[in-house]
C-alpha positions as CSV (number, residue, x, y, z in Angstrom):
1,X,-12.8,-7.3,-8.8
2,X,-10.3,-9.3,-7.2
3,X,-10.2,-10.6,-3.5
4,X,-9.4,-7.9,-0.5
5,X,-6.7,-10.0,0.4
6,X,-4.9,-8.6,-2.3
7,X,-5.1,-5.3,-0.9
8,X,-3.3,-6.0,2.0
9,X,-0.7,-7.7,1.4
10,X,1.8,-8.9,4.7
11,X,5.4,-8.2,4.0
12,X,8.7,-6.2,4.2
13,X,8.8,-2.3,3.3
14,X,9.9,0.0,2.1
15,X,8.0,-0.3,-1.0
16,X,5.2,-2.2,-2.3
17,X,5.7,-1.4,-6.0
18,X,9.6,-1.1,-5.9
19,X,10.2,-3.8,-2.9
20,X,7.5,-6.2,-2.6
21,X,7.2,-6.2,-6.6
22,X,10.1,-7.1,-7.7
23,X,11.0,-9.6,-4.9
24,X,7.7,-11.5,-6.3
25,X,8.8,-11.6,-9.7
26,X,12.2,-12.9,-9.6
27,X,10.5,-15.6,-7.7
28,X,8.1,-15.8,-10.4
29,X,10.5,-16.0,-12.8
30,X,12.3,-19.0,-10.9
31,X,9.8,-20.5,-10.5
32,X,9.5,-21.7,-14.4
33,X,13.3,-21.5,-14.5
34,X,14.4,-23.4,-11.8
35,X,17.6,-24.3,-13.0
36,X,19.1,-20.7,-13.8
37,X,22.7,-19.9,-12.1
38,X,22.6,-16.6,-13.5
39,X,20.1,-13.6,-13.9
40,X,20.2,-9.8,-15.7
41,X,17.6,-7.9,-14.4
42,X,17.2,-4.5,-16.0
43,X,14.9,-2.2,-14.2
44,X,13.1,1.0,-16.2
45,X,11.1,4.3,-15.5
46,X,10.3,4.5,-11.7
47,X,11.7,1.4,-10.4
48,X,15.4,2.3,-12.0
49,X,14.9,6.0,-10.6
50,X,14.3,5.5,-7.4
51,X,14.9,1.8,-6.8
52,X,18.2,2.2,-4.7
53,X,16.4,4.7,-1.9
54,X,13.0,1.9,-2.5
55,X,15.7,-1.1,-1.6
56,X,14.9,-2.5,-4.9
57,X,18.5,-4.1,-5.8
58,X,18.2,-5.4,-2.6
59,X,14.8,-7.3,-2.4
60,X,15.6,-8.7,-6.8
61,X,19.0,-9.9,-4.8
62,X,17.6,-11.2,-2.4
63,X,14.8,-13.2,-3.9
64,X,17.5,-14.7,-6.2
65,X,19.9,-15.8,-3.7
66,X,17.7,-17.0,-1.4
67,X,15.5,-19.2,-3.7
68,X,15.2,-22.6,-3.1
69,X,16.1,-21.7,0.2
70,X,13.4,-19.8,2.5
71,X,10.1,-20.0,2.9
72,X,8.6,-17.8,-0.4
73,X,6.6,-14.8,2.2
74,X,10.0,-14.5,3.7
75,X,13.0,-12.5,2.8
76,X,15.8,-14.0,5.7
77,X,17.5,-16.5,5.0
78,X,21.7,-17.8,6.3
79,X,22.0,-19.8,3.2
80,X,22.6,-18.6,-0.5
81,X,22.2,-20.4,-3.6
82,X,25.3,-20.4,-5.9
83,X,25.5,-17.9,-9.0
84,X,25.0,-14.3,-8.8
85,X,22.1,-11.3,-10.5
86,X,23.3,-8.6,-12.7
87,X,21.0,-5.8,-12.3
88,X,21.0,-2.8,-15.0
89,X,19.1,0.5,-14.7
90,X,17.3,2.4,-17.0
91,X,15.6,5.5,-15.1
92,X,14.8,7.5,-18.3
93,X,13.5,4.9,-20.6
94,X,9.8,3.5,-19.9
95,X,8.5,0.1,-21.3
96,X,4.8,0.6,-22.4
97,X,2.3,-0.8,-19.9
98,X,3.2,0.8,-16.5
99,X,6.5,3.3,-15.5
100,X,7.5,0.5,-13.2
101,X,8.8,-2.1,-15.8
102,X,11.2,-4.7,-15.2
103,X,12.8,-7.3,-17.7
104,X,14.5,-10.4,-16.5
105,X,16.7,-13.3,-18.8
106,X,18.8,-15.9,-17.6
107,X,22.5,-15.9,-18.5
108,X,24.2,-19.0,-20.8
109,X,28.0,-19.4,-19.8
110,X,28.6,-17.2,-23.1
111,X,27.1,-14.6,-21.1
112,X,24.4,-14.4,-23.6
113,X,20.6,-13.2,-22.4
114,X,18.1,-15.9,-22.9
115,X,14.1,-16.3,-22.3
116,X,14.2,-12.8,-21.3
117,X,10.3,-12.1,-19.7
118,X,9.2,-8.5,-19.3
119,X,7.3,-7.8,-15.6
120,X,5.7,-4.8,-14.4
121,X,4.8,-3.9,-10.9
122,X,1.8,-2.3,-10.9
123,X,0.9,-1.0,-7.4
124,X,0.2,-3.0,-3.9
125,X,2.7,-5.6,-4.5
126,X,0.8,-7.1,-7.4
127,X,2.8,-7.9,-10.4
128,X,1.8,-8.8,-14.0
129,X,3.7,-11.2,-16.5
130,X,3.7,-10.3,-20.3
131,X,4.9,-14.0,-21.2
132,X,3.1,-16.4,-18.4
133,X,0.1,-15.1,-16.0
134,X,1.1,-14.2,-12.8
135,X,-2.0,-16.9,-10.9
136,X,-2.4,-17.3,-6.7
137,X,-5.3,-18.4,-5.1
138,X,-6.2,-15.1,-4.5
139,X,-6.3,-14.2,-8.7
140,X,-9.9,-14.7,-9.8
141,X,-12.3,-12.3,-10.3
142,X,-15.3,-12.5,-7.2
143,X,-16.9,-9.2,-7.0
144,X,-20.0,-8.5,-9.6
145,X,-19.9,-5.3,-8.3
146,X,-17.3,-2.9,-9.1
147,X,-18.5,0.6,-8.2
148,X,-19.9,2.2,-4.9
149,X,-22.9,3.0,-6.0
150,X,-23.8,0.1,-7.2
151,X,-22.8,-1.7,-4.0
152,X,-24.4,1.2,-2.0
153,X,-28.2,0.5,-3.7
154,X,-27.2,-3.1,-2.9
155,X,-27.2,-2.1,1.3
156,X,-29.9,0.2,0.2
157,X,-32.0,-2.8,-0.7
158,X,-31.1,-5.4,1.3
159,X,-30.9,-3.2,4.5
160,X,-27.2,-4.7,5.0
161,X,-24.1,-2.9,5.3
162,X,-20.7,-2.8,3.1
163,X,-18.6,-5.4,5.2
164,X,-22.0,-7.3,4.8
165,X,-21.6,-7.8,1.1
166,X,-18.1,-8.7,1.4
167,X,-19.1,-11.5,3.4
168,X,-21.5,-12.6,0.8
169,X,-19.1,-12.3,-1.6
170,X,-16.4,-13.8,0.4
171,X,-16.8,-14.7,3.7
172,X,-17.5,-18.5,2.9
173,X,-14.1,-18.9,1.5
174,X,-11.6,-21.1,3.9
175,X,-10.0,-18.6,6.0
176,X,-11.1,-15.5,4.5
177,X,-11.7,-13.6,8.2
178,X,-9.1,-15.6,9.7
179,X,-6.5,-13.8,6.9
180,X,-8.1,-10.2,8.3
181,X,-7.4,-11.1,12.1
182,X,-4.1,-11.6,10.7
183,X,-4.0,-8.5,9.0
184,X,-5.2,-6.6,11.9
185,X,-2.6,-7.8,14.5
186,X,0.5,-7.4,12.4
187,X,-1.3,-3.8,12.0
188,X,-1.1,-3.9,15.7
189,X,2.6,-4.9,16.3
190,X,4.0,-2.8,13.8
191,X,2.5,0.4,16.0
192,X,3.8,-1.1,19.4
193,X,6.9,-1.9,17.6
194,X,7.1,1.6,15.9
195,X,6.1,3.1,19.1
196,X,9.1,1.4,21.4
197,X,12.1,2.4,19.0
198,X,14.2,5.4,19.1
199,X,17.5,6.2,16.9
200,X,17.6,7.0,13.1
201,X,15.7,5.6,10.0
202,X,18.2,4.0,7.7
203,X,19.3,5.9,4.6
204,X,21.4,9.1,3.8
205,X,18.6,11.7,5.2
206,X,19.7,10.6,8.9
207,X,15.9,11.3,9.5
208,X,15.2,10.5,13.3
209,X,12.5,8.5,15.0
210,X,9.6,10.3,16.0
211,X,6.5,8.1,16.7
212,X,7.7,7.4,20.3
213,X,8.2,11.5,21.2
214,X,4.7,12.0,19.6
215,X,3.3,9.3,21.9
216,X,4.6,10.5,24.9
217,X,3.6,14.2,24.4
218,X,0.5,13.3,23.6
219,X,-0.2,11.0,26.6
220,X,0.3,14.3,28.4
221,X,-2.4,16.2,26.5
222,X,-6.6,16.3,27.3
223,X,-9.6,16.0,24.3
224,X,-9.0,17.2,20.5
225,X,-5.0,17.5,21.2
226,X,-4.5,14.2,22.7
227,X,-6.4,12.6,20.3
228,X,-4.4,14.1,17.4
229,X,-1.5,13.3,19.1
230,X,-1.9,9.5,19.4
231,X,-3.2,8.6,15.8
232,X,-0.4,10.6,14.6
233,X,1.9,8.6,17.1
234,X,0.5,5.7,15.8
235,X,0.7,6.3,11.6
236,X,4.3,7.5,12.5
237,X,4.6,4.3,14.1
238,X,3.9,2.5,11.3
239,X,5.2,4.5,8.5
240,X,8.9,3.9,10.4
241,X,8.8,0.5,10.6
242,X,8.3,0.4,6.6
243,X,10.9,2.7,5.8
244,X,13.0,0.7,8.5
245,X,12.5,-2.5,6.3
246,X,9.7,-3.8,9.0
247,X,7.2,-6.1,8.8
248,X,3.8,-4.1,8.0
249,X,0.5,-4.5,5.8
250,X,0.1,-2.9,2.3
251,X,-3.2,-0.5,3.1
252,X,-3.2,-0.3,0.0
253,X,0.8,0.2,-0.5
254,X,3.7,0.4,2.1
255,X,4.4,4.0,1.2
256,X,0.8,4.9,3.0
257,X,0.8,1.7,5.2
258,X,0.9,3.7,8.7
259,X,-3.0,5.5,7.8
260,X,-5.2,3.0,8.3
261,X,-3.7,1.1,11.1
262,X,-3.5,4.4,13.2
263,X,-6.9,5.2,12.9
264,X,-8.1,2.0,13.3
265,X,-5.7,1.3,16.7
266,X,-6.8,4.8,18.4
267,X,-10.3,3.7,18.3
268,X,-9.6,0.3,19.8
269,X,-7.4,1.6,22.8
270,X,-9.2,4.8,23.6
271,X,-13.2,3.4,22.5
272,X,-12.5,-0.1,23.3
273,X,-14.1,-1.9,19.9
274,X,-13.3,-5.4,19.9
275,X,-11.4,-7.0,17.5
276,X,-14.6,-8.0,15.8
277,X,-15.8,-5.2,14.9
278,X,-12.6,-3.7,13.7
279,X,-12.1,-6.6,11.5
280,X,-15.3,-5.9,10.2
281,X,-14.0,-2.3,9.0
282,X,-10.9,-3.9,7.5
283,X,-13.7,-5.3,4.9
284,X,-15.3,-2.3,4.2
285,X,-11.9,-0.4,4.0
286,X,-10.6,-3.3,1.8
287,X,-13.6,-2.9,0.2
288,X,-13.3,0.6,-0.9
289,X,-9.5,0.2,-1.6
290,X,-10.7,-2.3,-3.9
291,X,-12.6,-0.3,-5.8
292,X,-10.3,2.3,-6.5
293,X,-7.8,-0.2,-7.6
294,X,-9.9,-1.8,-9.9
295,X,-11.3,1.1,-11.6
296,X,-8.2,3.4,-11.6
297,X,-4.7,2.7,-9.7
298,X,-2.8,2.5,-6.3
299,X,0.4,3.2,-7.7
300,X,2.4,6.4,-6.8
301,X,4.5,5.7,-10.3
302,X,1.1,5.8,-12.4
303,X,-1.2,8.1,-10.6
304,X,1.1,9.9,-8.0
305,X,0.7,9.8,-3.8
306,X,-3.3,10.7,-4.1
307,X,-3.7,7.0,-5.0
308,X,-1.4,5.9,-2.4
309,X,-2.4,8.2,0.7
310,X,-5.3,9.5,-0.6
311,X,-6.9,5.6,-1.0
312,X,-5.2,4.8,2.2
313,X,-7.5,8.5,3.3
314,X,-10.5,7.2,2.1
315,X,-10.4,3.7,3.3
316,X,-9.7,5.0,6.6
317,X,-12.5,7.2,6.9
318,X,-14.8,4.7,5.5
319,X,-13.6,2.4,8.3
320,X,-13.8,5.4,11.3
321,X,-17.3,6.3,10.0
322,X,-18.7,2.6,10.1
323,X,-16.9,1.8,13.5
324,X,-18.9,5.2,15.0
325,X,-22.5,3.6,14.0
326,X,-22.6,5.4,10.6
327,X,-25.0,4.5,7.5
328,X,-24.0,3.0,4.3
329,X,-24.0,6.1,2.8
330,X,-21.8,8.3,5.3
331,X,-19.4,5.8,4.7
332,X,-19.4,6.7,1.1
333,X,-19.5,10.7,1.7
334,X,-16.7,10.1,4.0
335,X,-14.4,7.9,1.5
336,X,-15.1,10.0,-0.6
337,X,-14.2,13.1,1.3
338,X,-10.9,11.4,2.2
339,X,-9.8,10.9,-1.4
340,X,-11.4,14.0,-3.1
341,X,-9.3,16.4,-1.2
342,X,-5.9,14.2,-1.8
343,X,-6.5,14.4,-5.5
344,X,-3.6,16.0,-7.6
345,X,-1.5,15.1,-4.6
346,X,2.5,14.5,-5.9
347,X,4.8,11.0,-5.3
348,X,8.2,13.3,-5.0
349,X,10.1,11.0,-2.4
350,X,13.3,13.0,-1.1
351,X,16.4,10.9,-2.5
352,X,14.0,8.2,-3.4
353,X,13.4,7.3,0.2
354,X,10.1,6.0,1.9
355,X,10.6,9.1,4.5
356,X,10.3,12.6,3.4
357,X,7.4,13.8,2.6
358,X,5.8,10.2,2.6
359,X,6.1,9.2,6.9
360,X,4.6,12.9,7.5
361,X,2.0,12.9,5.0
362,X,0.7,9.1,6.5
363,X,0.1,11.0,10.0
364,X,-1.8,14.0,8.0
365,X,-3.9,11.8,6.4
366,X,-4.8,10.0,9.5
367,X,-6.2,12.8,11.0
368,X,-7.7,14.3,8.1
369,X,-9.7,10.6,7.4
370,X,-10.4,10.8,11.3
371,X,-12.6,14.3,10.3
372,X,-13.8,12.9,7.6
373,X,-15.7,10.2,9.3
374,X,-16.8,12.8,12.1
375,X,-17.7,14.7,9.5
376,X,-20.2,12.6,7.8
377,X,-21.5,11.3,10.7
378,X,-22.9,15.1,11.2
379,X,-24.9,15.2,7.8
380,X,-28.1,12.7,6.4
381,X,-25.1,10.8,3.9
382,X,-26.5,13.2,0.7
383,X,-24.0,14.8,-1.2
384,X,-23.0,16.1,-4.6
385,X,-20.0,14.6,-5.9
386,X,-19.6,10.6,-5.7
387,X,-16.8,8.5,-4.6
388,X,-16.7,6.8,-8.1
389,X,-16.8,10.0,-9.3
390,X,-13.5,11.1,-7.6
391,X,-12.3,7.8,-7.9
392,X,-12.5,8.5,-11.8
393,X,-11.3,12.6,-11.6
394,X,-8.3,10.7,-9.8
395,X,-7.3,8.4,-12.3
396,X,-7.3,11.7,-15.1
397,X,-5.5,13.7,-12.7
398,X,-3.3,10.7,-12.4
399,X,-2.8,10.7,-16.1
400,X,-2.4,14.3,-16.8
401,X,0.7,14.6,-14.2
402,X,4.0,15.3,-15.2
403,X,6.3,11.7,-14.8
404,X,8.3,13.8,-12.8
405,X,5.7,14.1,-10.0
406,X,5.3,10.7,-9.9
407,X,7.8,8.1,-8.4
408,X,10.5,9.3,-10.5
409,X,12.4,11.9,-7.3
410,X,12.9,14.2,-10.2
411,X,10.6,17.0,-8.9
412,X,9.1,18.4,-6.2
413,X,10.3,18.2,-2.7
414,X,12.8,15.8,-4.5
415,X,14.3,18.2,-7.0
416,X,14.5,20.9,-4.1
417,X,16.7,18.6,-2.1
418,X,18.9,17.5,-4.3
């Protein structure tokens, strides 16, 4: 397995796979054709169907125009290089890797299509390159271990706990926890800022704000009802801000960006856990993220929203579980708690929009991965079914779902608002 860095990932919503994707691989297509004036960019499956409502014309417009120009994490920029991007969709036809395929050629003054690459993005912002590998520093392979069992007998053994092995693994590299204090306070800004804005969410739906109503209703409230209040305050928070364009973290996508966070937030502000210690569960949550994305998929367009929300479940009730003095293995019952009953779960995006059901469903699973942790915390850790267990049930389920359930906004919730 790769670094955790890669699962979270600092950036711009709505859209990990249909946003942050293809923004990185026009860039990495400039980047070994630094000289082209003119791009096609033909989009297929997934990222044609829904790319408008996912801002995807937008972001492969705006890594072309501003190349050269910016900063590469950024996408702002007041000048614009010269020449211009044709895009072209293709929302029925499918390359053969992944649903969300991308080809992209660079124009002669014919108008001919040259050195034409093929991309796909494949879930958390990552992309892959059929003609030239897609490398950053973060691209090797660290992890010997690539299962939770396996890493579970390791704390077993060693009498060491899961954010414990990631520092083994990568705590010596330059900057490693410095990168998760990162990660944890653009977390924390993009709740205060999701909780201090009002007015509508951008897009046809007119779908109005409601993190800040949430917050103050709940400030009102006493025990279980305030508490559900605020960390579904808080994943609203977050989960507006990404369909608002905002600066959040992939956890392990933008689509279920505001679950972790929420969680993770509540405990700080009503507990009082220093950042240490939170930072600490960003591992293990990473950690368990990892796993999943290694040995099955994050993406809504492959597997559907159980390995967007339901990862982003299980990570966050890994991460409850250790901050409330849990053992190694209630971590794992609760992870795997939080993605076992996500599983089957349906990406069906209304209009092909990061909002409905997706900014509701990040407050449910916030909650629900809050129980989880409680949960496990009330048993020894034994239980029946394994988190690599579901991890694998997930990635069949994943499999044996219709394409119209996944990504494509031609079924569901989607087809019923049409």
């Amino acid at each position: 397995m790769k670094s955790i860095k890669n699962i979270y990932k600092i950036g711009k919503g709505p859209s990990s796979s249909h946003t942050m994707g293809p923004f990185k691989a026009v860039r990495h297509y400039l980047e070994h054709h630094s000289d082209a004036d003119h791009l096609h960019v033909t989009l297929y499956g997934s990222l044609a169907a829904t790319g408008k409502g996912h801002l995807t014309d937008w972001a492969v417009e705006e890594a072309f125009s501003t190349w050269k120009w910016t900063d590469k994490e950024t996408l702002e920029s007041k000048d614009k290089r010269g020449g211009d991007v044709v895009i072209e969709w293709k929302p029925k036809e499918n390359l053969q890797v992944h649903p969300n395929g991308m080809k992209i050629a660079s124009v002669n003054f014919d108008g001919d299509l040259y050195d034409k690459w093929t991309y796909y993005s494949v879930g958390g912002g990552d992309i892959i390159c059929m003609e030239m590998p897609v490398e950053d520093e973060d691209s090797s392979e660290l992890y010997g271990m690539s299962t939770l069992k396996e890493i579970l007998d390791w704390c077993n053994r060693s009498g060491k706990s899961f954010w414990e092995y990631v520092d083994e693994v990568e705590g010596s590299n330059y900057g490693f926890w410095d990168y998760l204090q990162l990660v944890w306070d653009v977390m924390q800004k993009a709740v205060e800022r999701g909780i201090d804005q009002e007015g509508a969410l951008p897009g046809p739906l007119n779908m109005r704000r409601k993190a800040l109503s949430y917050f103050v209703r709940a400030d009102g409230q006493s025990d279980a009802f305030r508490t559900r209040g605020l960390i579904f305050s808080y994943a609203l928070a977050v989960s507006e801000e990404n369909a608002s364009g905002g600066t959040i973290v992939t956890a392990p996508t933008c689509g279920s960006c505001g679950v972790l966070p929420s969680v993770l937030y509540h405990l700080k502000k009503t507990y009082g856990f220093s950042d240490q210690r939170i930072v600490r569960a960003l591992a293990t949550a990473g950690l368990i993220g990892n796993i999943v994305k290694y040995n099955a998929s994050v993406s809504g367009a492959e597997v559907g929203c159980q390995g967007e929300v339901g990862v982003a479940c299980a990570m966050a009730a890994g991460a409850v579980t250790q901050l409330m003095g849990g053992s190694p293995s209630q971590i794992e019952y609760a992870a795997e708690m939080g993605l076992e009953h996500h599983l089957g779960l349906t990406c069906d995006p209304v209009g092909g929009l990061v909002q409905i059901p997706c900014i509701e469903r990040n407050a449910y699973a916030a909650a629900r991965a809050f129980d989880a942790g409680i949960y496990s915390l009330y048993t020894d850790g034994r239980h029946r079914v394994t988190f690599d267990q579901v991890v694998n049930v997930m990635k069949q389920t994943g499999k044996d779902l219709p394409s119209l359930y996944k990504e494509t906004s031609e079924g569901g919730l989607a087809k019923e608002f049409e």
